[in-house]
PyMOL Python script that loads the backbone (N, CA, C, O; Angstrom):
from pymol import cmd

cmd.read_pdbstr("""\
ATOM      1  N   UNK A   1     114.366  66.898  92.813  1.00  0.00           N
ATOM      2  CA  UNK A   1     115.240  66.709  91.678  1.00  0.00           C
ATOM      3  C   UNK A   1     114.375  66.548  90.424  1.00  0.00           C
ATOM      4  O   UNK A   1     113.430  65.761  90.476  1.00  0.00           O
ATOM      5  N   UNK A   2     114.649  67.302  89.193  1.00  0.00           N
ATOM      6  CA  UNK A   2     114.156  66.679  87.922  1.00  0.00           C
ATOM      7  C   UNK A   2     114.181  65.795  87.147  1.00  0.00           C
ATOM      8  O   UNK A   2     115.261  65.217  87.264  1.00  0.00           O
ATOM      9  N   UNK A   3     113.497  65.297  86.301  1.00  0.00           N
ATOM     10  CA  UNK A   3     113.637  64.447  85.220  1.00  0.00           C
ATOM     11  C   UNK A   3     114.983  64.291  85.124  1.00  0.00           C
ATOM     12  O   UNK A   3     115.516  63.231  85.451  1.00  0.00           O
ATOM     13  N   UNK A   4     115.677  65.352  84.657  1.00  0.00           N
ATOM     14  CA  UNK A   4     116.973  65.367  83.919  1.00  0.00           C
ATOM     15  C   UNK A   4     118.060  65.261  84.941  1.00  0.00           C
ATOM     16  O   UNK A   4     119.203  65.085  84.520  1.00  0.00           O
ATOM     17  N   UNK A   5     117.878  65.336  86.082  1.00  0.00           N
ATOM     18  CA  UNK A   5     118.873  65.827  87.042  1.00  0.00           C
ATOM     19  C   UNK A   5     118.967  64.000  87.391  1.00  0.00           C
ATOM     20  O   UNK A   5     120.059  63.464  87.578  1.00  0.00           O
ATOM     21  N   UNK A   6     117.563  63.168  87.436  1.00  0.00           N
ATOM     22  CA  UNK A   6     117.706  61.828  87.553  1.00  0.00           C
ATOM     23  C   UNK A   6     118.068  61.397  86.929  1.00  0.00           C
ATOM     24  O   UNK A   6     118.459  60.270  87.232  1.00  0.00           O
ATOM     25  N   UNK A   7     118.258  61.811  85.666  1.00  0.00           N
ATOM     26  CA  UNK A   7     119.025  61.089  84.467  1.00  0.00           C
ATOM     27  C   UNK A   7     120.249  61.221  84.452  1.00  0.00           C
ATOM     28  O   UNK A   7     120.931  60.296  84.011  1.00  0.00           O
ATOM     29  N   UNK A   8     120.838  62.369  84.915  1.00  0.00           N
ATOM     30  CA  UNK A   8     121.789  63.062  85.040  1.00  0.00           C
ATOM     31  C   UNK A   8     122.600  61.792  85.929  1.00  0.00           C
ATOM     32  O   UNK A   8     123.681  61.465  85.440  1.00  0.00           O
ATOM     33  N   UNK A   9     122.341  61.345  86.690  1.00  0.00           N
ATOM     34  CA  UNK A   9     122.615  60.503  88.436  1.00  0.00           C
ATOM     35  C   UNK A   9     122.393  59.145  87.617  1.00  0.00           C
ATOM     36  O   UNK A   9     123.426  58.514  87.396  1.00  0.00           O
ATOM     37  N   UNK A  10     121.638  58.803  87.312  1.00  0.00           N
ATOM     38  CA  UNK A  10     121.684  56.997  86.668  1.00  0.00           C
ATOM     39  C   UNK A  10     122.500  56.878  85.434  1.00  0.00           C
ATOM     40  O   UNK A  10     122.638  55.743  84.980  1.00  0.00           O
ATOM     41  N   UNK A  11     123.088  57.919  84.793  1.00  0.00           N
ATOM     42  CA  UNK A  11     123.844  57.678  83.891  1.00  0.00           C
ATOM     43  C   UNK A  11     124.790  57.827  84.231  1.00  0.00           C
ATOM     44  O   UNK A  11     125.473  57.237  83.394  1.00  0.00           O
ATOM     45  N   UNK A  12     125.474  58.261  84.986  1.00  0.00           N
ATOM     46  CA  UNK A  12     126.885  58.730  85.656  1.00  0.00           C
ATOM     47  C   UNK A  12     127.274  57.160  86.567  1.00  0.00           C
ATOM     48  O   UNK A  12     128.357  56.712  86.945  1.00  0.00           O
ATOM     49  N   UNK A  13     125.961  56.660  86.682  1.00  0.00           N
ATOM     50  CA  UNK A  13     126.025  55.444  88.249  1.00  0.00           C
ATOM     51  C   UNK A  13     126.152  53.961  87.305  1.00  0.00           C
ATOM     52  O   UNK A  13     126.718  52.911  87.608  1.00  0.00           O
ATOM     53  N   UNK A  14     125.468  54.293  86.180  1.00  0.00           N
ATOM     54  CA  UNK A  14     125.467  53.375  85.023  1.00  0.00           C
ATOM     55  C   UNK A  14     126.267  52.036  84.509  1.00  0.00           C
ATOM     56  O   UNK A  14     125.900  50.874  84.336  1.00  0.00           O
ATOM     57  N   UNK A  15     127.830  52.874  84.298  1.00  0.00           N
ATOM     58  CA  UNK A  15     128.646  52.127  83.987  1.00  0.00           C
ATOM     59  C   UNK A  15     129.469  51.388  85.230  1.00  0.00           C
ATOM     60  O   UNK A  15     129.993  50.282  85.100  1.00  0.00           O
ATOM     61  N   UNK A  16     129.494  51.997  86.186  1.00  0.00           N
ATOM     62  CA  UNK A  16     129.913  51.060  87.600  1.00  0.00           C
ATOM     63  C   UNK A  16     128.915  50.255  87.465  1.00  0.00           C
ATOM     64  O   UNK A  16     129.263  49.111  87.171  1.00  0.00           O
ATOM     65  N   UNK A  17     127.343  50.487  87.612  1.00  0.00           N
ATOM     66  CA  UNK A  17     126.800  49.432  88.096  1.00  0.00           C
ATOM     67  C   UNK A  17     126.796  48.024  87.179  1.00  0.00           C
ATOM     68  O   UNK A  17     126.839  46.857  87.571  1.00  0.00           O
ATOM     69  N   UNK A  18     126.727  48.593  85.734  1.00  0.00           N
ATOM     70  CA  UNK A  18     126.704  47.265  84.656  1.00  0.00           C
ATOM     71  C   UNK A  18     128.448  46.673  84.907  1.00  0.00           C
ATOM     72  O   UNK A  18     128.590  45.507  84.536  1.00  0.00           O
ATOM     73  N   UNK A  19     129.574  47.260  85.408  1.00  0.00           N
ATOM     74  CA  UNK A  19     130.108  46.300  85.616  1.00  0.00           C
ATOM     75  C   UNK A  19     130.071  45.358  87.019  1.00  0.00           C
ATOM     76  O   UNK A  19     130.369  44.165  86.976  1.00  0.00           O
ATOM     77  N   UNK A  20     129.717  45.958  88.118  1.00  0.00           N
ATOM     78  CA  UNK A  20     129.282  45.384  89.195  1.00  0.00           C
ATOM     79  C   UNK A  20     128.222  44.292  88.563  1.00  0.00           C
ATOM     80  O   UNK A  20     128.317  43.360  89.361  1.00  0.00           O
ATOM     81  N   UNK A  21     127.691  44.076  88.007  1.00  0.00           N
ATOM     82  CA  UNK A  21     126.257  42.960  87.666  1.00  0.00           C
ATOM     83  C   UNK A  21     126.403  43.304  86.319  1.00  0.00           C
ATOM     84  O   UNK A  21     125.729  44.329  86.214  1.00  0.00           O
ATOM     85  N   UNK A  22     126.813  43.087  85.398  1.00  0.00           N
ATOM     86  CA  UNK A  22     126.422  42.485  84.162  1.00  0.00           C
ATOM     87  C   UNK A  22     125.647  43.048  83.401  1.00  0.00           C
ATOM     88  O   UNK A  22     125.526  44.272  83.353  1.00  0.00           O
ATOM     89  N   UNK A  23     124.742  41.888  82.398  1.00  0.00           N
ATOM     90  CA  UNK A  23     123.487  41.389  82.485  1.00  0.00           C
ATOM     91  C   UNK A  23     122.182  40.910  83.424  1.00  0.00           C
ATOM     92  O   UNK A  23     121.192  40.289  83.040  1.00  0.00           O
ATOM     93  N   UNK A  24     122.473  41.368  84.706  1.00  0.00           N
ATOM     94  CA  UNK A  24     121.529  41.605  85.518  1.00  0.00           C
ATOM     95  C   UNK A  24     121.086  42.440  85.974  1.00  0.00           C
ATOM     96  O   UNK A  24     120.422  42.281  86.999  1.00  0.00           O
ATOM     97  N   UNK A  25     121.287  43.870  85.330  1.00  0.00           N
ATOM     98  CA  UNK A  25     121.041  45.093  85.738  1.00  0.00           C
ATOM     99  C   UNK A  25     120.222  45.500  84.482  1.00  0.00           C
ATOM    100  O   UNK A  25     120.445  45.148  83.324  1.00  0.00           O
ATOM    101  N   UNK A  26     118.790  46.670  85.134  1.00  0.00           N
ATOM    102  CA  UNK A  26     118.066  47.242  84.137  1.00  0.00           C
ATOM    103  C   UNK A  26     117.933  48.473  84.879  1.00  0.00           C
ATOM    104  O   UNK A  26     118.198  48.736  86.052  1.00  0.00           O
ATOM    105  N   UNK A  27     117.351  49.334  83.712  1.00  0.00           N
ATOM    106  CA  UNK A  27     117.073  50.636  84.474  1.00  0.00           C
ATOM    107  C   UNK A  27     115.789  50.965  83.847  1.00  0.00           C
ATOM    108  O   UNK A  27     115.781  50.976  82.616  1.00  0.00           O
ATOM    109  N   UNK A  28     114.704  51.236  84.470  1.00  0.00           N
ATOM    110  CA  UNK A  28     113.646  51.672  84.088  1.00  0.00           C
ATOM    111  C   UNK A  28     113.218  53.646  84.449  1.00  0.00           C
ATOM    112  O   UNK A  28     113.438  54.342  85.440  1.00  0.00           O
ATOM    113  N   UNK A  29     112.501  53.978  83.006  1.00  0.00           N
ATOM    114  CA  UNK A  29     112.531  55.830  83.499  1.00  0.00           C
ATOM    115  C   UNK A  29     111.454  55.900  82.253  1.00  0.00           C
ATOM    116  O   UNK A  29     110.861  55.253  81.390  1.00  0.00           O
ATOM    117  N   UNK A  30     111.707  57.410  82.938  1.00  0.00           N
ATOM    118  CA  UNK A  30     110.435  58.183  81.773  1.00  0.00           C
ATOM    119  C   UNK A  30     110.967  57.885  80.601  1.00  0.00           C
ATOM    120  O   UNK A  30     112.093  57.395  80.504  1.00  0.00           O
ATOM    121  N   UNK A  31     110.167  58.166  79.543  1.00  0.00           N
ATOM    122  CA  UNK A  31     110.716  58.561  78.615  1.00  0.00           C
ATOM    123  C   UNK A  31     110.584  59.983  77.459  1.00  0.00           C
ATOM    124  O   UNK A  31     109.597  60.357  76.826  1.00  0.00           O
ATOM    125  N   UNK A  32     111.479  60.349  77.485  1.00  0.00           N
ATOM    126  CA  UNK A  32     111.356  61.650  77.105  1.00  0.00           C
ATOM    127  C   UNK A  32     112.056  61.901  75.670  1.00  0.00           C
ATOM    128  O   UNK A  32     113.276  61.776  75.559  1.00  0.00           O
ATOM    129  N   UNK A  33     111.148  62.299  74.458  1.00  0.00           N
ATOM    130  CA  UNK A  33     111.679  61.867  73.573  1.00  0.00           C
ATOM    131  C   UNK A  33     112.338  61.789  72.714  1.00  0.00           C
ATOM    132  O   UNK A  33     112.563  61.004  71.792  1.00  0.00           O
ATOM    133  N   UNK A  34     112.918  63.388  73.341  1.00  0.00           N
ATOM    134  CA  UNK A  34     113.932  64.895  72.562  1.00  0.00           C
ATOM    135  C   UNK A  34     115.103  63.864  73.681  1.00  0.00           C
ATOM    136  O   UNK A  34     116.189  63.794  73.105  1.00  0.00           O
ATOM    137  N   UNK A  35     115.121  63.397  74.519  1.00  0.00           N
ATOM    138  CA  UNK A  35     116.359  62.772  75.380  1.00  0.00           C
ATOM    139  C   UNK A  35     116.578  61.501  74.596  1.00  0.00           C
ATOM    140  O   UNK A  35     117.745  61.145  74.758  1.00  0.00           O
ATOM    141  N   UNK A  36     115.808  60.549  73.688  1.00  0.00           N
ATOM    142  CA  UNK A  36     115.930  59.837  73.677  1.00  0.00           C
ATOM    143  C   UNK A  36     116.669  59.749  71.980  1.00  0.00           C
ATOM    144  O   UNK A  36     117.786  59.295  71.733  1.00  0.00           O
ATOM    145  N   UNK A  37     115.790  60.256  71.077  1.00  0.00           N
ATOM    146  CA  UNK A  37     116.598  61.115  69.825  1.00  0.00           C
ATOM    147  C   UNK A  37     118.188  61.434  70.230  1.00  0.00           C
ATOM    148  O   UNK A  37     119.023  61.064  69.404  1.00  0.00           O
ATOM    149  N   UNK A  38     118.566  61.958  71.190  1.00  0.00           N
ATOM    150  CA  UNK A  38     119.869  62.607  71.305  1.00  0.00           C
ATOM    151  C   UNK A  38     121.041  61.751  72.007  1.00  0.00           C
ATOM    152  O   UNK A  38     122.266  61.816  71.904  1.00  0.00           O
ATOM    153  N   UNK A  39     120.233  60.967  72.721  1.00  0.00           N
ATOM    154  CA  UNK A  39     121.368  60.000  73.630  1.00  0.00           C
ATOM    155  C   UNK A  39     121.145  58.232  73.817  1.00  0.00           C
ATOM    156  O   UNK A  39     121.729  57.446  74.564  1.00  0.00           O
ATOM    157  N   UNK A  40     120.173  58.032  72.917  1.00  0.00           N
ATOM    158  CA  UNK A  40     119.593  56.789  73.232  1.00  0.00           C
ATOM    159  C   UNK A  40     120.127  55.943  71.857  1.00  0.00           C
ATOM    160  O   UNK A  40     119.559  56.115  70.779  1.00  0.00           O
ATOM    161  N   UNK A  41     121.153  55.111  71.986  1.00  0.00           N
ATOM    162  CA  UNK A  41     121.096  54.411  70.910  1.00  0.00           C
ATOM    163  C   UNK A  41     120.219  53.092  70.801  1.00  0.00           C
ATOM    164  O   UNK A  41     120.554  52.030  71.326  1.00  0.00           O
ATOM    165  N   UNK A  42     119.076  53.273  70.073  1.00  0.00           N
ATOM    166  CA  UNK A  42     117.983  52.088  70.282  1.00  0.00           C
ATOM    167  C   UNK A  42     118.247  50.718  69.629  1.00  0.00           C
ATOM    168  O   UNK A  42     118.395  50.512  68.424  1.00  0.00           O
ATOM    169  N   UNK A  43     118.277  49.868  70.572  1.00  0.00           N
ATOM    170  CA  UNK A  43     118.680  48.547  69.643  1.00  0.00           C
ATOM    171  C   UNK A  43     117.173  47.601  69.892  1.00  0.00           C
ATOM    172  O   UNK A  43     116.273  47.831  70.699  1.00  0.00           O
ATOM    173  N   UNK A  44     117.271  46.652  69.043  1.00  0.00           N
ATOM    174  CA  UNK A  44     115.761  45.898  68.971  1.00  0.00           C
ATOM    175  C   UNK A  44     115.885  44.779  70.131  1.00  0.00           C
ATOM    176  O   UNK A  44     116.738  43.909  69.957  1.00  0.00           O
ATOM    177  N   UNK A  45     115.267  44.749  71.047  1.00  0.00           N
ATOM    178  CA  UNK A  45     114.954  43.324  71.992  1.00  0.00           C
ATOM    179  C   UNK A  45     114.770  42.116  71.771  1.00  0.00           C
ATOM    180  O   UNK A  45     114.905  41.226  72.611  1.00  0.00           O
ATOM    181  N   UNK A  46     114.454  41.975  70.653  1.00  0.00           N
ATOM    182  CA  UNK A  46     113.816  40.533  70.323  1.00  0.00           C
ATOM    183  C   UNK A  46     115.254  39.375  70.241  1.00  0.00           C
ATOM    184  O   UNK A  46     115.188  38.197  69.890  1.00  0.00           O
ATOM    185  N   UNK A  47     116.271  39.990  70.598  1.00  0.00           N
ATOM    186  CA  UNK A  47     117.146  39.083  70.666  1.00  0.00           C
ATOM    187  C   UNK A  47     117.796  38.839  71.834  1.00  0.00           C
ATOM    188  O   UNK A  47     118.786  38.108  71.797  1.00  0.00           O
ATOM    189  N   UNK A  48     117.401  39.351  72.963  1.00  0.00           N
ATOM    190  CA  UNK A  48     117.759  39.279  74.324  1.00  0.00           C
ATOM    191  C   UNK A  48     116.367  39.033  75.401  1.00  0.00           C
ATOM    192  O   UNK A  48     115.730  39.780  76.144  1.00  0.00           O
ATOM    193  N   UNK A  49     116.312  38.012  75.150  1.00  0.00           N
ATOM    194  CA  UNK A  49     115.157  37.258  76.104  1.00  0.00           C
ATOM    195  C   UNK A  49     115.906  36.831  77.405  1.00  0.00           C
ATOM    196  O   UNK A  49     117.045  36.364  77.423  1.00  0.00           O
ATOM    197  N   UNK A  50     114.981  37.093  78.671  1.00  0.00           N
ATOM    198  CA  UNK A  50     114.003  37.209  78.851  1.00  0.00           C
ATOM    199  C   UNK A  50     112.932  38.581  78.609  1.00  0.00           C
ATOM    200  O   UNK A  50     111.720  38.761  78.485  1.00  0.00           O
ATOM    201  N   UNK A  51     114.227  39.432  78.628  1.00  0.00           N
ATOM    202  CA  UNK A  51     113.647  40.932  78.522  1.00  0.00           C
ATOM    203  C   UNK A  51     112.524  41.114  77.239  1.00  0.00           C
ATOM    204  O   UNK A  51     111.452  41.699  77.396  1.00  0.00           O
ATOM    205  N   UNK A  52     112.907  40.583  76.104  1.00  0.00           N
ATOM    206  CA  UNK A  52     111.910  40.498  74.382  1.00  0.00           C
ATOM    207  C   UNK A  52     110.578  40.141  75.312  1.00  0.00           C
ATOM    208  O   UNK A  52     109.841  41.058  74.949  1.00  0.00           O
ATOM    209  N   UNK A  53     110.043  39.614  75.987  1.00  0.00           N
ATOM    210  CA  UNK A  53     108.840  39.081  76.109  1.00  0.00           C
ATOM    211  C   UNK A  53     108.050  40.086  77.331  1.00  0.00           C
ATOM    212  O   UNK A  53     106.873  40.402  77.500  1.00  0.00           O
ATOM    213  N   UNK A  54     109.505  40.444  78.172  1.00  0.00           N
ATOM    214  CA  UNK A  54     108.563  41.564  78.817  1.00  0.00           C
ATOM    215  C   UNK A  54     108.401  42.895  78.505  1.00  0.00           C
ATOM    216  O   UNK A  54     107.737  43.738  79.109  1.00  0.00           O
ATOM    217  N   UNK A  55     108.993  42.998  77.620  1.00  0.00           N
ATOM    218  CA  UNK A  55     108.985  44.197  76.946  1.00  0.00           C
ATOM    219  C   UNK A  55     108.055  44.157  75.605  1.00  0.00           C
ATOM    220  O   UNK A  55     107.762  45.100  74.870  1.00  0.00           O
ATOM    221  N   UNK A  56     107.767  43.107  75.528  1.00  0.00           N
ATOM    222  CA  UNK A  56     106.289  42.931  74.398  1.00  0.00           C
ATOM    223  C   UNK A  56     105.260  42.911  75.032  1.00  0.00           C
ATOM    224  O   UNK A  56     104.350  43.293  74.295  1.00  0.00           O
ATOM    225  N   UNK A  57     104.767  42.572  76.401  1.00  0.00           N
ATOM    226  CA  UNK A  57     103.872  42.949  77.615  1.00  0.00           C
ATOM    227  C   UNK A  57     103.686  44.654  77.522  1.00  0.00           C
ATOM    228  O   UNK A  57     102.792  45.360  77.056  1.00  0.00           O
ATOM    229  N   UNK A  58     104.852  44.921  78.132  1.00  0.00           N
ATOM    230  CA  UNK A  58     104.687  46.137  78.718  1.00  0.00           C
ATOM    231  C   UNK A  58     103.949  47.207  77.463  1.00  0.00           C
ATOM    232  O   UNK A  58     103.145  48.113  77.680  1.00  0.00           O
ATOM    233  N   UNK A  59     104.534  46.751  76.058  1.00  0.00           N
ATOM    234  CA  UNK A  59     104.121  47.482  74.956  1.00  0.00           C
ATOM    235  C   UNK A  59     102.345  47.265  74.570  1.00  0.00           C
ATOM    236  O   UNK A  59     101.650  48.149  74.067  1.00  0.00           O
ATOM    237  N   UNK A  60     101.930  46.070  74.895  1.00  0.00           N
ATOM    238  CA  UNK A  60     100.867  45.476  74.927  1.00  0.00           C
ATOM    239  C   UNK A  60      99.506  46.257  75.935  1.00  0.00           C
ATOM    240  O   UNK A  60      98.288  46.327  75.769  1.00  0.00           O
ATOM    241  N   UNK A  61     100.395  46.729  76.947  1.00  0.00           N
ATOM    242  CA  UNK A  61      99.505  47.544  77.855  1.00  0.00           C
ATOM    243  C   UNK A  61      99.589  49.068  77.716  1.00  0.00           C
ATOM    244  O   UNK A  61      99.264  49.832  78.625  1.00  0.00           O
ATOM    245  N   UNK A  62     100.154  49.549  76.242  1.00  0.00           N
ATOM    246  CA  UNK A  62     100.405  50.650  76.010  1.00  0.00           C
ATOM    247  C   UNK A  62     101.604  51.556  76.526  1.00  0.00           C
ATOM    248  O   UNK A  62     101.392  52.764  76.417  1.00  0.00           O
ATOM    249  N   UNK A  63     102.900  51.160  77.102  1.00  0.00           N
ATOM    250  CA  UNK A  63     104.197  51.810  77.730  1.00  0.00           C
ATOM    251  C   UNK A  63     104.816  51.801  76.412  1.00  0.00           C
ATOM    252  O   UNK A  63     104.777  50.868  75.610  1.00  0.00           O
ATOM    253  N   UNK A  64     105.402  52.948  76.260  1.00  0.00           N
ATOM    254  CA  UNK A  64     106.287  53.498  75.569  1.00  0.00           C
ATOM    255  C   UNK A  64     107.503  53.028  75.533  1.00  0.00           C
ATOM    256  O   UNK A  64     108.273  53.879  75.976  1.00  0.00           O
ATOM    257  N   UNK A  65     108.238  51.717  75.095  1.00  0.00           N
ATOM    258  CA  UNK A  65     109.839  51.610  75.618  1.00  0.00           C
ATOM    259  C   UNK A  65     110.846  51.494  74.314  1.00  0.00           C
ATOM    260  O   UNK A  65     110.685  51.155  73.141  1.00  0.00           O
ATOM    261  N   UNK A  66     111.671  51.825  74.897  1.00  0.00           N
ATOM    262  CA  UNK A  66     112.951  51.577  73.953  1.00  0.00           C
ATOM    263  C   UNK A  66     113.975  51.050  74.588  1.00  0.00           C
ATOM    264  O   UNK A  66     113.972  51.219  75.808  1.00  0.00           O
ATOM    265  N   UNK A  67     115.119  50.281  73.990  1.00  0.00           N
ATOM    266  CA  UNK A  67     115.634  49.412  74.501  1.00  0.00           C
ATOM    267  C   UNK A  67     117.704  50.043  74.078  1.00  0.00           C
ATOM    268  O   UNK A  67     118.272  50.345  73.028  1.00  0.00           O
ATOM    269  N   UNK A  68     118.000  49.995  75.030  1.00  0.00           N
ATOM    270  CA  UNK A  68     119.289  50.340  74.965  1.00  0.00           C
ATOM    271  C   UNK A  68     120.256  48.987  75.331  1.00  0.00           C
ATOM    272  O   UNK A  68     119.761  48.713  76.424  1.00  0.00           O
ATOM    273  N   UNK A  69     121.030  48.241  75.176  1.00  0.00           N
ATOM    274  CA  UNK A  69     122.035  46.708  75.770  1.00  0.00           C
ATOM    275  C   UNK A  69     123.044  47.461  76.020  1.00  0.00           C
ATOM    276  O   UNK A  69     124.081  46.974  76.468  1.00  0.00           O
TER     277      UNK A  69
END
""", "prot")
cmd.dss("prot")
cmd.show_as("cartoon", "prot")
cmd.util.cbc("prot")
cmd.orient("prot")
């Protein structure tokens, strides 16, 4: 399966799963950045901790992230 075809499958699985769990569900993926321009509405982390701090790590070790709630 491709990139897109996985994206294709976690976005479709998405909204069941955030209502099954909440705020306890994340999804981690590539990031691709013509996908992310087009479908990603980016909101800032720093206001949803615990995630703000690991996501200032992960940026710290050079990962690329953006943050969707």
């Amino acid at each position: 399966m491709t990139v897109g075809g996985i994206n294709t499958v976690l976005r479709t699985k998405a909204a069941v799963s955030m209502d099954e769990m909440g705020d306890q569900y994340c999804m981690i993926g590539p990031y691709v950045e013509k996908g992310v321009k087009m479908e990603v509405e980016v909101e800032d982390p720093v206001k949803h901790e615990p995630m703000a701090s690991v996501i200032s790590q992960m940026k710290q070790y050079g990962f690329k992230v953006v943050c969707r709630y």
